[in-house]
C-alpha positions in Angstrom: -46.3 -105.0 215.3 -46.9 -104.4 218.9 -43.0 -102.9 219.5 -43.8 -100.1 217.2 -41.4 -100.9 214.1 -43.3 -101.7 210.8 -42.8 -104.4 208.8 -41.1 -101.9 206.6 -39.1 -100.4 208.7 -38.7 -104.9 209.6 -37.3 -104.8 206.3 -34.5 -102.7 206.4 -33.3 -103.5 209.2 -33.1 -107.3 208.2 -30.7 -106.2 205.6 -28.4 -104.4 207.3 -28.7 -107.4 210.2 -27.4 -109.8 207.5 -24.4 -107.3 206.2 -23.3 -107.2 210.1 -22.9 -111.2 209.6 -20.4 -110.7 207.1 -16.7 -112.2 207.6 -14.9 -110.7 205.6 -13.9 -107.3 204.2 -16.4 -106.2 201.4 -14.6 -103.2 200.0 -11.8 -105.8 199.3 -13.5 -108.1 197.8 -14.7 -105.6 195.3 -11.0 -104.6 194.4 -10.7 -108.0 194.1 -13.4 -108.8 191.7 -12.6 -105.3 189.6 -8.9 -106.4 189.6 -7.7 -103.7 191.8 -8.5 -100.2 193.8 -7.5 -98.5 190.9 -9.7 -100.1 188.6 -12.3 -100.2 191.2 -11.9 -96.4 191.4 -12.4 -95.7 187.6 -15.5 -97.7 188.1 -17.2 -95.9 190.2 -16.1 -92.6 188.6 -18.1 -94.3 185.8 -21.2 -94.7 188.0 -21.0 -91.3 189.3 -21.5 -89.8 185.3 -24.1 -92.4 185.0 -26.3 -91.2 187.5 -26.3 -87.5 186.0 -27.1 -89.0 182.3 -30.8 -89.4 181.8 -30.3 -90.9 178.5 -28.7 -93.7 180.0 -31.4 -94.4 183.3 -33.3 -97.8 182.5 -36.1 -97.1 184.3 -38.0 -94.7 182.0 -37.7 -97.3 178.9 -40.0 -99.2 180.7 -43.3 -97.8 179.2 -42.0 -96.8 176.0 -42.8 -98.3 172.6 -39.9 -100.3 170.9 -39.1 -98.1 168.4 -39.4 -94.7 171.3 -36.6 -97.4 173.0 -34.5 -97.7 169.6 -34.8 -93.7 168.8 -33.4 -93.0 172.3 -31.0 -95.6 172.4 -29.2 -93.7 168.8 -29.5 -90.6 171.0 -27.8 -92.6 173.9 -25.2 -93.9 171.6 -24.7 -90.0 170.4 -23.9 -89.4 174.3 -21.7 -91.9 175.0 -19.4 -90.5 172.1 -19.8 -87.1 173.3 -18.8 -87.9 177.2 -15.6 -90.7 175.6 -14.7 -87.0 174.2 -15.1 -84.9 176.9 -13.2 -87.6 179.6 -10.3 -88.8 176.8 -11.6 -92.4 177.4 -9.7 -94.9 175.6 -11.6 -98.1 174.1 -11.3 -99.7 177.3 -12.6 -96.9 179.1 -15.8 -96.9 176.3 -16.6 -100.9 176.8 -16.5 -100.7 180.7 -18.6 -97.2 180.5 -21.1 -99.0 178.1 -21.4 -102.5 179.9 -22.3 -100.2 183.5 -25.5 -99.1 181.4 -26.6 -102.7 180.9 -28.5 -102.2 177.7 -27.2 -101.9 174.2 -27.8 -99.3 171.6 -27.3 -98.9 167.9 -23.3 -98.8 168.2 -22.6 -101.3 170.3 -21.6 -103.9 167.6 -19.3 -101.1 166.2 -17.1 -101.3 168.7 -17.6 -105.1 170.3 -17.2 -106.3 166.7 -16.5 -103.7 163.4 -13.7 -102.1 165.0 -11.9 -105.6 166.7 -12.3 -107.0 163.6 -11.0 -104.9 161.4 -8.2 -104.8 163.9 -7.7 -108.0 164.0 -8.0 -109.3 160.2 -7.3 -106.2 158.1 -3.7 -105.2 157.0 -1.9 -102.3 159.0 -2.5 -100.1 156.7 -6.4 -101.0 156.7 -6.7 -100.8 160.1 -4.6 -96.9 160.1 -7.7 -96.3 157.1 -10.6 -97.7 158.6 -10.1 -96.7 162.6 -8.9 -93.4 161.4 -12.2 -92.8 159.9 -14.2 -94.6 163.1 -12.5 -92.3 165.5 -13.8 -88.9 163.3 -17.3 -91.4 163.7 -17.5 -90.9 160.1 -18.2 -94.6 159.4 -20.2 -96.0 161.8 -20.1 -100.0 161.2 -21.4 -103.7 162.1 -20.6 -107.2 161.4 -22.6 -109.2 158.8 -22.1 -113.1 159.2 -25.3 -114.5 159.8 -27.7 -114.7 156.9 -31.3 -115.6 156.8 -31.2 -119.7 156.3 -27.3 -120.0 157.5 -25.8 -118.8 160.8 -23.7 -121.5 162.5 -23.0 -123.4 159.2 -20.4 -120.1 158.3 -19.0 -122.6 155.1 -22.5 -122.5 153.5 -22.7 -118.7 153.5 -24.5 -117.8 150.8 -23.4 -114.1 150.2 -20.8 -113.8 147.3 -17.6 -111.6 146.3 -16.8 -112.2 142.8 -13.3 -110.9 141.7 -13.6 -108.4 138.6 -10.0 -108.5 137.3 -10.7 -105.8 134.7 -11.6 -103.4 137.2 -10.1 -104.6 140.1 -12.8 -104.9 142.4 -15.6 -107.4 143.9 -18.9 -107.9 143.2 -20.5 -108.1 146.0 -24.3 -110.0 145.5 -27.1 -111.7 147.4 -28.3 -114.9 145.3 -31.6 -115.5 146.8 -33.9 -114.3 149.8 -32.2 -117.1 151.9 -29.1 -115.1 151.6 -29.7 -111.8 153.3 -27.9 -111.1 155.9 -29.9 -111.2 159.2 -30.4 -110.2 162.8 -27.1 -108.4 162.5 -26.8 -105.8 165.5 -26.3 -101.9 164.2 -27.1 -102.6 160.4 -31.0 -101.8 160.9 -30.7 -97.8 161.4 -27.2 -96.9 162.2 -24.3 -98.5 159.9 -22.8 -96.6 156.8 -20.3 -99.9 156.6 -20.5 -103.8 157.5 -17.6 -105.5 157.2 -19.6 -108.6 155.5 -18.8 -112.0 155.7 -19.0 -113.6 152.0 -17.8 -116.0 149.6 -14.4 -115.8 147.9 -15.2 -116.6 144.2 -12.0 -116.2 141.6 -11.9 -117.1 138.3 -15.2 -119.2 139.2 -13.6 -121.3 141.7 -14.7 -120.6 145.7 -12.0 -120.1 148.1 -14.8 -119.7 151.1 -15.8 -117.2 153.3 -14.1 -114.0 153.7 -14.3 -110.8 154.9 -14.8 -107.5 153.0 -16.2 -103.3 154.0 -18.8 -103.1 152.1 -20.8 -99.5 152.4 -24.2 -99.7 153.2 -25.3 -96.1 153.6 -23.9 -92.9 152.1 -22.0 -90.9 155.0 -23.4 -87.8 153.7 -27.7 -88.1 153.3 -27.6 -92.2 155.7 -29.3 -92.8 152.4 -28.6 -96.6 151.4 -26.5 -97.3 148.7 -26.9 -98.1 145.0 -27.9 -102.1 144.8 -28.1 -102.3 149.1 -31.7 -102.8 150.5 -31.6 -102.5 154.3 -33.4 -102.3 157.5 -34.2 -103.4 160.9 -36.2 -106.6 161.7 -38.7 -105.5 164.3 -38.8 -106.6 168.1 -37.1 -110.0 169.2 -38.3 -112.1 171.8 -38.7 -111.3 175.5 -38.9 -107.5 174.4 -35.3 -107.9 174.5 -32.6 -106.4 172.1 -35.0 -103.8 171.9 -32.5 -100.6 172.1 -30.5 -102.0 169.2 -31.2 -102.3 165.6 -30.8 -105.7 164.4 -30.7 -105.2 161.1 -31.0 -107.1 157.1 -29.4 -106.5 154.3 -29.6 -107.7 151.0 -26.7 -106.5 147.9 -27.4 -106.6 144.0 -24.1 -106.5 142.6 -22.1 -104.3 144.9 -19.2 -102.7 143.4 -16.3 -102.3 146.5 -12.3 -101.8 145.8 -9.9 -105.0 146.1 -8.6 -103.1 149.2 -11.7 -103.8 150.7 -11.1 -107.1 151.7 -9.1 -107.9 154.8 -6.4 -108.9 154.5 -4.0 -109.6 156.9 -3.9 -113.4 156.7 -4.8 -114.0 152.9 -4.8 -111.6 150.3 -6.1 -111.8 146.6 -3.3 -109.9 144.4 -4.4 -107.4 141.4 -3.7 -110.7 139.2 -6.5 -112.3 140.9 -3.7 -114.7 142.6 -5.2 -116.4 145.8 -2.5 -116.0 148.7 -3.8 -118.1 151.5 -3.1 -117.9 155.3 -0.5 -119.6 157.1 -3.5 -121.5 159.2 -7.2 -122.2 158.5 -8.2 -121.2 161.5 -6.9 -117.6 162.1 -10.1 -116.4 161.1 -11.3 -117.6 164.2 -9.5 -114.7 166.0 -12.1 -112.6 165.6 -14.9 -115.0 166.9 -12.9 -115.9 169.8 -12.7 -112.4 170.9 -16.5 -112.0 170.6 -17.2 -115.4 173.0 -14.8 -114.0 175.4 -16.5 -110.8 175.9 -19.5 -113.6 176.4 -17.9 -115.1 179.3 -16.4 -111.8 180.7 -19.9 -110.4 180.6 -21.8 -113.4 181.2 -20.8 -114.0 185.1 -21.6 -110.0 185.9 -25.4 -110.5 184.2 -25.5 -113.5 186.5 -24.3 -111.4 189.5 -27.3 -108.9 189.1 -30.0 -111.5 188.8 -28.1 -113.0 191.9 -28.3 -109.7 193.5 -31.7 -109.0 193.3 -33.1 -112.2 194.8 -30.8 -112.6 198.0 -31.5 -109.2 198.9 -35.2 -109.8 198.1 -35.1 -113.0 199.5 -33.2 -111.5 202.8 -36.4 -108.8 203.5 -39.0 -110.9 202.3 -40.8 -113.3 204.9 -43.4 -115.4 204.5 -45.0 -118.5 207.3 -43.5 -119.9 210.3 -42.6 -117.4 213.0 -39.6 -116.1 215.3 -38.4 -113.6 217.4 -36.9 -110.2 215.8 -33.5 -109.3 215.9 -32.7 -108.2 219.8 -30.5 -105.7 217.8 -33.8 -104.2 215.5 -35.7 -103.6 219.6 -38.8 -105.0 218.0 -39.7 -107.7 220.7 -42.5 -109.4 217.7 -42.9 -112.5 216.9 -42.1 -112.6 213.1 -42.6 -114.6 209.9 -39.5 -116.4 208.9 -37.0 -114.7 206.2 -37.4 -116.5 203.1 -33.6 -116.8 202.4 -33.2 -118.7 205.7 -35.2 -122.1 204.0 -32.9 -124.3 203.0 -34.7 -124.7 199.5 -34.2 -121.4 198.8 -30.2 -121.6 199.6 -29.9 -124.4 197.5 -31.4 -122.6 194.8 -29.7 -119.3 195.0 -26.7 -119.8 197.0 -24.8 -122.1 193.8 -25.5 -119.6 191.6 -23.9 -117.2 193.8 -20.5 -119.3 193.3 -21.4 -119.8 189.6 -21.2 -115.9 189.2 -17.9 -115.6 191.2 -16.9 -118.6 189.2 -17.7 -116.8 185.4 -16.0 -113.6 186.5 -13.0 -115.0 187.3 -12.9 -116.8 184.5 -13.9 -114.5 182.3 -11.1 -112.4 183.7 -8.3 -114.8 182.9 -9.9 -116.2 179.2 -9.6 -112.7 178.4 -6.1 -112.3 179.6 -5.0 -115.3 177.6 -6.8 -114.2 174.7 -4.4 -111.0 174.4 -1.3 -112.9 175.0 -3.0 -115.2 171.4 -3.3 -111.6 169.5 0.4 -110.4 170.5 1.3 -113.8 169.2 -0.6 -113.7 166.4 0.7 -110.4 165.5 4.7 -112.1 165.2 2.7 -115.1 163.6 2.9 -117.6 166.5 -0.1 -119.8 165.9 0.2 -122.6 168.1 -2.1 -121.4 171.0 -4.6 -120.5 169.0 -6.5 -124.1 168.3 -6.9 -124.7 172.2 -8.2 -121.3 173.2 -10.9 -121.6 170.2 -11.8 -124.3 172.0 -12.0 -123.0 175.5 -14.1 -120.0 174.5 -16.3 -121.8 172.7 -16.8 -123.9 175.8 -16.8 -122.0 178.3 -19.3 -120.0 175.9 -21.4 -122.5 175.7 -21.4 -123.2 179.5 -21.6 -119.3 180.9 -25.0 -118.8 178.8 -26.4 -122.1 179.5 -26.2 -122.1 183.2 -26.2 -118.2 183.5 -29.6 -118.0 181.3 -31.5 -120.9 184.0 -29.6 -118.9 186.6 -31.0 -115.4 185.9 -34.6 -117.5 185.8 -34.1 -119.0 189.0 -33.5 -116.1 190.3 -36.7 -114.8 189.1 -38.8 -117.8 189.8 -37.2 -117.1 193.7 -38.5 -113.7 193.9 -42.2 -115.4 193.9 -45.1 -113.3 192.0 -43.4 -110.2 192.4 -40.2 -111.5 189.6 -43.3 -111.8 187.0 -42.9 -107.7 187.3 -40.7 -106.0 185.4 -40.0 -103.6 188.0 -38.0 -106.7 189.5 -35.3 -106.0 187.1 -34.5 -109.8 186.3 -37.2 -109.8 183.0 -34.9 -107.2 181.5 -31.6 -109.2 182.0 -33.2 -112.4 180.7 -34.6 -110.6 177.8 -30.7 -109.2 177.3 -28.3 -112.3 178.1 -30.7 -115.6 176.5 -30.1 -115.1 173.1 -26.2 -115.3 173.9 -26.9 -119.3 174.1 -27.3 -119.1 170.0 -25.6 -115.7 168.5 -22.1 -116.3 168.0 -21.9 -119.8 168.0 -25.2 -121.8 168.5 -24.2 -123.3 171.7 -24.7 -127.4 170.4 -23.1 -126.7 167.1 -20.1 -125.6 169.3 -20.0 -128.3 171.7 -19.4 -130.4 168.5 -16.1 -128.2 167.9 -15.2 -129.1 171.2 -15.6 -132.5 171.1 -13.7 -132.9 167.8 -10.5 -130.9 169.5 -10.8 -133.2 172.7 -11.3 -136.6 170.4 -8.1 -135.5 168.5 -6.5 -135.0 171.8 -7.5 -138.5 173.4 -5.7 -140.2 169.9 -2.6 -138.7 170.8 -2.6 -139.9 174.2 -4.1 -143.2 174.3 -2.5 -144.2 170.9 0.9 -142.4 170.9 1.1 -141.3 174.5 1.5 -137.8 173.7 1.4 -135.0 176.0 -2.1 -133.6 175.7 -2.2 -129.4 175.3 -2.6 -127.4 178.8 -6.5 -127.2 177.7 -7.2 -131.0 178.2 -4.3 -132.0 180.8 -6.7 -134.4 182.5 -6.7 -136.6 179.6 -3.3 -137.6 181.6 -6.0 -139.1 184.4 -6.5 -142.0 181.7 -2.4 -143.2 182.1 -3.1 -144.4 185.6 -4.9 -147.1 184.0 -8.2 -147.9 186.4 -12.1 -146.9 185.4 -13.1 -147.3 188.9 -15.0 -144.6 191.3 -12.4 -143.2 193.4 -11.6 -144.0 196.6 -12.5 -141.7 199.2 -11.2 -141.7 203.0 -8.6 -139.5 204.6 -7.6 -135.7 205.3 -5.7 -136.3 201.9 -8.8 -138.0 200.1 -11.4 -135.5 201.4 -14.8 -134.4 199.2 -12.8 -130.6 200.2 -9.7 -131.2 199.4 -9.4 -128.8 196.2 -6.4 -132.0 194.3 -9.6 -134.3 194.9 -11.7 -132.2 193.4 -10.0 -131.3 190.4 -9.0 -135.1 189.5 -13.2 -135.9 189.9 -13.7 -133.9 187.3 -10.8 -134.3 185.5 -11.3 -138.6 185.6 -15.0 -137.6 184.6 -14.4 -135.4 181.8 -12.0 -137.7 179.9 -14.3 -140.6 180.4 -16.5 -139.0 178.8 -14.3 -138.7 176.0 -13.1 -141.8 176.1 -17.1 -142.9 175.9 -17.4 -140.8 172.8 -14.2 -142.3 171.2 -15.7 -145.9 171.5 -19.3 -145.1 170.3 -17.6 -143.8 167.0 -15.5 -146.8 167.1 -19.0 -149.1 167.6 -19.9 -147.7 164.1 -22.5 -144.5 165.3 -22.4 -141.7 162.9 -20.7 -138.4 164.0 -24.4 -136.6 163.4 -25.9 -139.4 166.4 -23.3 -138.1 168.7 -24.7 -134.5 169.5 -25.8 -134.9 172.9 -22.3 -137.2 174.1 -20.6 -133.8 172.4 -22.6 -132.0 174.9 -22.2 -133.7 177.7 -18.5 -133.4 177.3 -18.4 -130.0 176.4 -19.9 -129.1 179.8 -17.4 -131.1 181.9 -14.4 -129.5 180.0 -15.8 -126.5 180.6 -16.7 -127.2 184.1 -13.1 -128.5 184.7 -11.9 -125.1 183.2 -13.7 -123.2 185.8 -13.0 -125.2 189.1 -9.2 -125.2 188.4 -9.2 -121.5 187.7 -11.3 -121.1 191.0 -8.8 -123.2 192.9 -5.8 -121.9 191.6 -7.8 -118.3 192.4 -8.1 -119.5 195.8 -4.4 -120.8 196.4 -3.0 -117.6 195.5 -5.1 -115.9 197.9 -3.7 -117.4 200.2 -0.4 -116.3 199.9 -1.5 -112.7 199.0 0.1 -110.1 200.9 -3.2 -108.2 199.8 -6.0 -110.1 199.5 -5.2 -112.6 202.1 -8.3 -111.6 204.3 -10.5 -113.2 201.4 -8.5 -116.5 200.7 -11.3 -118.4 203.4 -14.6 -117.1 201.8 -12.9 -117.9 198.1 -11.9 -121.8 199.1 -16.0 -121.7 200.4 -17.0 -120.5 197.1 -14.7 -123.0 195.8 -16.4 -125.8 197.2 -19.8 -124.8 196.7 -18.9 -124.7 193.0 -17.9 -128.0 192.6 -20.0 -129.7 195.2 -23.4 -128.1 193.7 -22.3 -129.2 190.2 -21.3 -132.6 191.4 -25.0 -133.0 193.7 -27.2 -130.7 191.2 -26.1 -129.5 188.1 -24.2 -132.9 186.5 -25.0 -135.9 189.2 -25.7 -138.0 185.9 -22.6 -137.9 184.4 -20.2 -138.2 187.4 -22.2 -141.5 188.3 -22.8 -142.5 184.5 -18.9 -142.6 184.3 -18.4 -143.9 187.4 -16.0 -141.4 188.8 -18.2 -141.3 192.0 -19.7 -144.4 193.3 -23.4 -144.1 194.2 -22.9 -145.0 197.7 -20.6 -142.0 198.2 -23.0 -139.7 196.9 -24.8 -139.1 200.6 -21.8 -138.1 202.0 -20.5 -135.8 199.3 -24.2 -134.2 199.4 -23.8 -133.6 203.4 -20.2 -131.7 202.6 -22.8 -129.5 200.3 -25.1 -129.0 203.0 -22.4 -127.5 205.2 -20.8 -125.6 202.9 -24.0 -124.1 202.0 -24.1 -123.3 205.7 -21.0 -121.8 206.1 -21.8 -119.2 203.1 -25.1 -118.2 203.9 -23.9 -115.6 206.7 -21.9 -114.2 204.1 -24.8 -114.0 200.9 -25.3 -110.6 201.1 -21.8 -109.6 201.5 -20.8 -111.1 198.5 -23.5 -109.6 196.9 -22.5 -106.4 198.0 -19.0 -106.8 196.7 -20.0 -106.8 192.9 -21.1 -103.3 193.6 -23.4 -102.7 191.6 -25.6 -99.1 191.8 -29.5 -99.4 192.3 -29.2 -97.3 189.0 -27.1 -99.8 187.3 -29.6 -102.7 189.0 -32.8 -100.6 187.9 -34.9 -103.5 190.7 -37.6 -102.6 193.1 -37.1 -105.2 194.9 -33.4 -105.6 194.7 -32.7 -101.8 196.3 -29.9 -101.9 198.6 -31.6 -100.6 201.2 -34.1 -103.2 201.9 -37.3 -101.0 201.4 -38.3 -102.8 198.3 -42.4 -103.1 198.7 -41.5 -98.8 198.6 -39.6 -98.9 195.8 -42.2 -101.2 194.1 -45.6 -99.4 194.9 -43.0 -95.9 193.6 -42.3 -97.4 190.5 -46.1 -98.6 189.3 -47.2 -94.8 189.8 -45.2 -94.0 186.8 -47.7 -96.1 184.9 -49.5 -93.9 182.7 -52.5 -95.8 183.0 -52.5 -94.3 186.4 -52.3 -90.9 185.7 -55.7 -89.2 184.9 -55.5 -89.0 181.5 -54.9 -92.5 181.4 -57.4 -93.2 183.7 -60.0 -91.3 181.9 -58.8 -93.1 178.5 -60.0 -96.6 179.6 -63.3 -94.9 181.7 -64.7 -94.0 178.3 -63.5 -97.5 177.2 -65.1 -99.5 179.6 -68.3 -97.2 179.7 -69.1 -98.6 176.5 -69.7 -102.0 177.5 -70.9 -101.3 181.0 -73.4 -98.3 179.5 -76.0 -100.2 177.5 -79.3 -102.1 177.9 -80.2 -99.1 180.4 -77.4 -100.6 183.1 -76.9 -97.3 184.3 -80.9 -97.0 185.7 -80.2 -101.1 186.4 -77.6 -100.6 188.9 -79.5 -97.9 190.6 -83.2 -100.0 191.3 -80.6 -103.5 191.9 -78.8 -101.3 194.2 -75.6 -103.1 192.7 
């Protein structure tokens, strides 16, 4: 560049350019998003130890075999239980330290899932037992539902526990190959205990699956147990998972104690008397608690990939040409940023709101989901069918549109996201398999469907108050199946009461089109993809009216005030790019919108895109995330990303000169034959 500055040097200043467009206070957005300075503060203090822990820096897995990964990751896991020490970290403190790594290791499952469930379905006196003996880390444990030919289908579990009156104990066995448990997380090299999901047989009869502690490998030697065959299943796909142990396990007539089982909600007596719970379904506590750690987590994995390419997208330029910033001094005529094409901010600029969207979400399922347990604990059951429902849709919904998310955001970083220096490969690889693990993500939109089908009856048939969950099943009272009417300050595309009745009205159509194939004599098994359909739009329902009552009380925040305008925008851009992108088919198919209004909703999109643009980075800035934490070339915060790229390929050990010297001798032995070497000198190749 004539002026002197290099296209570099362009690059860092183009990022700080577009942080000087920001409206809005950054620092308190990030309280904001990490639910206050306090919290925010504790955070960083978390990123601060980070930064001195080499165990826990993601960039130097990046050459290392899977199992160099998995050995490191047990030493990781050692660390983390040495520093919870040393700081007095709480549980709380653990989880928000762990998910600031970004990568699992060998205990993770013990704590997302052995310890909450033994919490949550064992007996007081269990819990005082088995989380006295966690916190000495003398059982180390996992969860063991899935097995090898049943995972969603939990009543066809295969796995058995057979009540031996005479000695008062179960029998815990494995029938058949197609019964091992499988892919379980922490059960491959670390466990000594699994609480194991399994069959209740007394007296010959099955009462279905329950949960028992079974010991898989002796606390003193690690040694598996008499009758237990164990180990880990080898890399999954994507390379990811590949710093935890997913484990099998297969059990030839496991002896455990009656006080094994858990048993806070049924109980088998020393008679072999069956006490069953007050409700089927309190089982599901502990699930639910699993698919809201989905959600919470699921809009921050978004956030990184989001990260990465609008930075990336903000320093990289490619065709066209205009002048440089006046405030860079480069007087240049330069290519044009690739965030400024308007493809690009329709592709990354939604997902952007979808991430905001998740968190937020995610914040408040997981509010509501400890106001179920405190009710659970006094045995108040009432809540617990609808929030089952909403985490297994909004489960279903963070993983499906965060999963094409995170790849759009790859696919927008050009050649350079094929890299795995990019940083998105790695989050893929991480959050993708959340769309079948816990809840295969059709198999739940069926439970939703069900819940909202049994809802409709009550309304259509005995005009019954729906539950909170599904409240714009009330839309259907009004009567009328027409589009609605649009025209008016009061009737505007952005006016956040038309908004939430668009998708309420399209969301119970949908159900109401369910209910009437059933009625037209379909089969339940014919109706997967209608299940679908309206497991999305409940879901997306759920997130829009969290977002806008977000929004509202922003507004009157004597705090966060300042943010209330750039939350509305993200608002909008929400529900306008699911209504023009994400779901155009079902808000026409169900006529909610009439197809002539679509032009005019989709030029509200355009401007509202627009208005956030400015503000991309910003927002991006607010989720405050480290470089460390990010572990992206191209998504460094301070712009120089082709630097950080060509610094992060040197660490290749093919480039070092051993490495080079290994593939020399390689090579020589095709290329030194047939006399090529006195060849090349006469062709003067």
């Amino acid at each position: 560049m004539s002026s002197g500055i290099s296209e570099l040097d362009q690059m860092a200043l183009d990022i700080e350019e577009a942080r000087r467009q920001t409206t809005f206070p950054v620092e308190l957005m990030t309280y904001y998003l990490h639910q206050g300075k306090q919290n925010t503060e504790k955070q960083r203090e978390f990123q601060r130890i980070l930064l001195k822990e080499p165990l826990f820096e993601q960039a130097t897995y990046t050459f290392l075999s899977r199992d160099e990964r998995l050995y490191r990751s047990t030493n990781a896991a050692k660390r983390l239980l040495e520093l919870s020490n040393e700081h007095g970290w709480n549980d709380e403190d653990r989880e928000d330290f762990q998910n600031r790594i970004g990568t699992g290791n060998p205990l993770t499952l013990h704590f997302q899932a052995f310890v909450p469930v033994i919490n949550t379905i064992g007996t007081p006196e269990q819990s005082r037992k088995w989380i006295g003996a966690v916190k000495r880390h003398a059982v180390l444990g996992c969860y063991a539902q899935t097995e090898l030919a049943h995972g969603s289908n939990v009543l066809a579990l295969k796995t058995t526990a057979t009540f031996d009156r005479i000695t008062d104990e179960f029998v815990i066995n494995t029938p058949d190959l197609t019964a091992a448990k499988w892919l379980i997380g922490g059960l491959g090299v670390a466990c000594t205990h699994a609480v194991v999901q399994a069959q209740l047989i007394l007296a010959g009869k099955s009462r279905g699956p329950h949960l028992f502690i079974v010991p898989i490998r002796s606390i003193e030697d690690h040694k598996p147990m008499k009758g237990v065959t164990v180990g880990d299943i080898g890399p999954k796909a994507y390379g990811g998972f590949a710093t935890v142990d997913n484990g099998y396990a297969m059990f030839d007539n496991v002896r455990i104690p009656r006080e094994n089982m858990l048993m806070r909600f049924s109980h088998v007596t020393r008679e072999g008397l069956y006490i069953p719970p007050i409700h089927d379904k309190l089982s599901y506590g502990s699930m639910v608690r699993i698919r809201v750690d989905i959600v919470k987590s699921g809009g921050w994995q978004l956030a990184k990939a989001v990260i990465i390419a609008i930075r990336y997208c903000t320093i990289r330029r490619q065709f066209g040409g205009q002048p440089a910033s006046p405030s860079s001094g480069n007087k240049a005529t330069l290519e044009t940023q690739v965030m400024s094409y308007s493809g690009v901010q329709h592709r990354l600029l939604p997902l952007l709101s979808l991430a905001y969207g998740c968190i937020v979400t995610g914040q408040d399922l997981a509010r509501d989901y400890g106001e179920l347990m405190d009710g659970l604990a006094k045995g108040e059951t009432e809540n617990l069918p609808q929030l089952h429902v909403s985490s297994c849709a909004l489960k279903v919904w963070c993983t499906r549109r965060g999963a094409d998310g995170i790849e759009e955001c790859r696919k927008a970083l050009g050649g350079h996201g094929y890299s795995i220096f990019s940083g998105i490969a790695d989050i893929f690889a991480i959050f993708v398999p959340a769309n079948t693990y816990e809840g295969d993500n059709y198999v739940l939109s069926q439970q939703v469907g069900r819940y909202i089908l049994k809802q409709l009856q009550g309304v259509i048939k005995n005009g019954k108050v729906p539950s909170p969950t599904v409240s714009y099943l009330e839309t259907l009272l009004d009567g009328t199946d027409n589009p609605f009417v649009f025209g008016g300050p009061d009737a505007s595309v952005l006016n956040h009461d038309v908004l939430l009745t668009l998708f309420g009205r399209r969301a119970a159509r949908l159900a109401v089109d369910l209910a009437k194939q059933l009625e037209s004599g379909r089969p339940w098994s014919d109706v997967n993809m209608e299940c679908w359909n309206i497991c999305l739009a409940h879901a997306e329902y759920a997130v829009l009216k969290q977002m806008i009552s977000r929004s509202a009380l922003l507004e009157s925040s004597s705090e966060y005030a300042p943010l209330a305008n750039v939350i509305r925008q993200l608002t909008n851009l929400y529900a306008l790019s699911t209504i023009c992108e994400t779901s155009t088919a079902t808000f026409l198919s169900t006529l909610t919108i009439a197809p002539a209004d679509l032009g005019a909703i989709q030029a509200h999109y355009r401007a509202t895109l627009a208005n956030i643009a400015p503000n991309a980075i910003g927002l991006t800035d607010a989720f405050d995330f480290t470089d460390f934490e990010l572990n992206s070339a191209l998504g460094v915060k301070n712009g120089r990303a082709y630097e950080a790229l060509w610094a992060a390929v040197q660490n290749n050990p093919i480039n070092t000169e051993e490495g080079r010297q290994k593939f020399q001798n390689a090579v020589k032995k095709i290329t030194n034959v047939n006399d090529n070497i006195e060849f090349s000198k006469t062709s003067k190749l």
